[in-house]
BALO-958788 format. One record per residue: x, y, z of N, C-alpha, C in turn. Coordinates in pm, whole numbers, plus 50000, padded with zeros to 5 digits. Each point is the difference from the previous one (the first is absolute). Layout:
! residues N
XYZXYZXYZ;...
! end
This chain:
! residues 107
507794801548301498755005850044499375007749884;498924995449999499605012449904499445014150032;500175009149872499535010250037498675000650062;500065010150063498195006050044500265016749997;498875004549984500005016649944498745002250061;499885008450125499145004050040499145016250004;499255008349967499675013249996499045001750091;500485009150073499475006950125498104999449967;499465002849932498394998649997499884988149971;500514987549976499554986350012500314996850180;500285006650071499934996550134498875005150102;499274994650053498845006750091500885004450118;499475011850084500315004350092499844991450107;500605004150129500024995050139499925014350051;498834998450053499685014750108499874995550135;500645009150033500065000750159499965016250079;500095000550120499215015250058500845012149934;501264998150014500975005749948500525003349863;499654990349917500754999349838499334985849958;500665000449887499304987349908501504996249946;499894986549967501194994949923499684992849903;500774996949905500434987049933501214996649951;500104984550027500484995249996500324993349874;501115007149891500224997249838500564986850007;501404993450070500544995449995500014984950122;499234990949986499634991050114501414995350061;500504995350117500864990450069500394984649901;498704998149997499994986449935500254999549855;499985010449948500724997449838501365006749998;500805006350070501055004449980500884996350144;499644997150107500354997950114500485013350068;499495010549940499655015250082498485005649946;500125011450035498835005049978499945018949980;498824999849917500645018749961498255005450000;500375010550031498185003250032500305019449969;498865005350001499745016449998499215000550163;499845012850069499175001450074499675012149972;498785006450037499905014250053499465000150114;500805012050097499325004350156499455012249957;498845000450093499015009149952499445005750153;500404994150091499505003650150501395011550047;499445006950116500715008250054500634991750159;499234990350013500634991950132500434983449999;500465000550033501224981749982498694992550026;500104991949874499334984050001500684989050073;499214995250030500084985750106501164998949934;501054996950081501544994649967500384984149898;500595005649936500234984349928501694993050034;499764993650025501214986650009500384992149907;501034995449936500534992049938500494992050020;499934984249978501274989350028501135004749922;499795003849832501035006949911500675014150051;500805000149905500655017649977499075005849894;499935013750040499255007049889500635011649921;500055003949940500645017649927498815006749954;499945010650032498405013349945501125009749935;499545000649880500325013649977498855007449958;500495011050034498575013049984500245008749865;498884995749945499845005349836499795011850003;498625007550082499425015850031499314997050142;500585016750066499124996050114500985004650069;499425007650149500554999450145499694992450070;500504998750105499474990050118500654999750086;499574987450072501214993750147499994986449992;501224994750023499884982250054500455005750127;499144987050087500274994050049500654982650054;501305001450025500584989949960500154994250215;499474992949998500394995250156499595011950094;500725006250069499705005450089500245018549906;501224999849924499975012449918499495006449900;499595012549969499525004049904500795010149914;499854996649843501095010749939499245005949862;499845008849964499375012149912500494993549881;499454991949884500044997449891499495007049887;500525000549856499595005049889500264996449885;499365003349902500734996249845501435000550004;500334985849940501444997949953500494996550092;499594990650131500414996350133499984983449996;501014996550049499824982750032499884995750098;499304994150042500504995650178500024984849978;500604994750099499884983450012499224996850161;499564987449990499035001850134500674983949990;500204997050108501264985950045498544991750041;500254986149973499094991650004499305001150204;499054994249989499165004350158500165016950026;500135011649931499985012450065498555001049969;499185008350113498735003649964500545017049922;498935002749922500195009949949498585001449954;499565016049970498695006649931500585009149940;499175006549943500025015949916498685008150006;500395010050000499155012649991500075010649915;499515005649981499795010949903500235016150074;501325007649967499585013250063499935013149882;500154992849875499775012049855498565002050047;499995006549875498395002349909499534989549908;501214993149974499644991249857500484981050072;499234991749942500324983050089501774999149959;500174989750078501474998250020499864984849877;500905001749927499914992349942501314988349993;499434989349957501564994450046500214981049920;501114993949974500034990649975500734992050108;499184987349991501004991750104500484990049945;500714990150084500864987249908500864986850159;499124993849995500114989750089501024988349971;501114997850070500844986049992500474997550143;500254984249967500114993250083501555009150087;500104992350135500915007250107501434994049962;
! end
């Protein structure tokens, strides 16, 4: 395979009510996928679902996931894994956006 080298400002955003993402690392060139987000809302965005597994870790930032039916108080230096089909959101309960990386593979 060959290399690819991607930098965060060659990627356009994906905004949505909640946060914006991008997506550094496509499915289709590595057969996962690696992205940044920031949450910037104080109330859970429309829930997202996965056929994959996902991992967030949180770079800066307070917050909450919501993972299925539970919710648990996240922060810098936190990992969570979210199991393929769990709905899950995030919210913001700092002062400052929750910041965070994610990383998508197959189940």
């Amino acid at each position: 395979m060959k290399l690819k080298v991607i930098h965060e400002r060659e990627v356009e955003k994906s905004v949505f009510n909640d946060r914006w993402s991008k997506d550094l690392i496509a499915s289709h060139i590595a057969g996962f996928s690696l992205g940044i987000a920031q949450y910037h809302s104080r109330e859970f965005g429309t829930p997202q679902i996965h056929e994959d597994q996902e991992a967030v870790y949180v770079i800066s930032g307070v917050g909450e996931m919501r993972l299925g039916e539970e919710i648990i108080n996240v922060g810098a230096g936190m990992a969570i894994y979210v199991p393929a089909g769990c709905s899950h959101a995030a919210r913001v309960t700092g002062d400052q956006p929750l910041n965070v990386v994610y990383a998508h593979a197959g189940s």
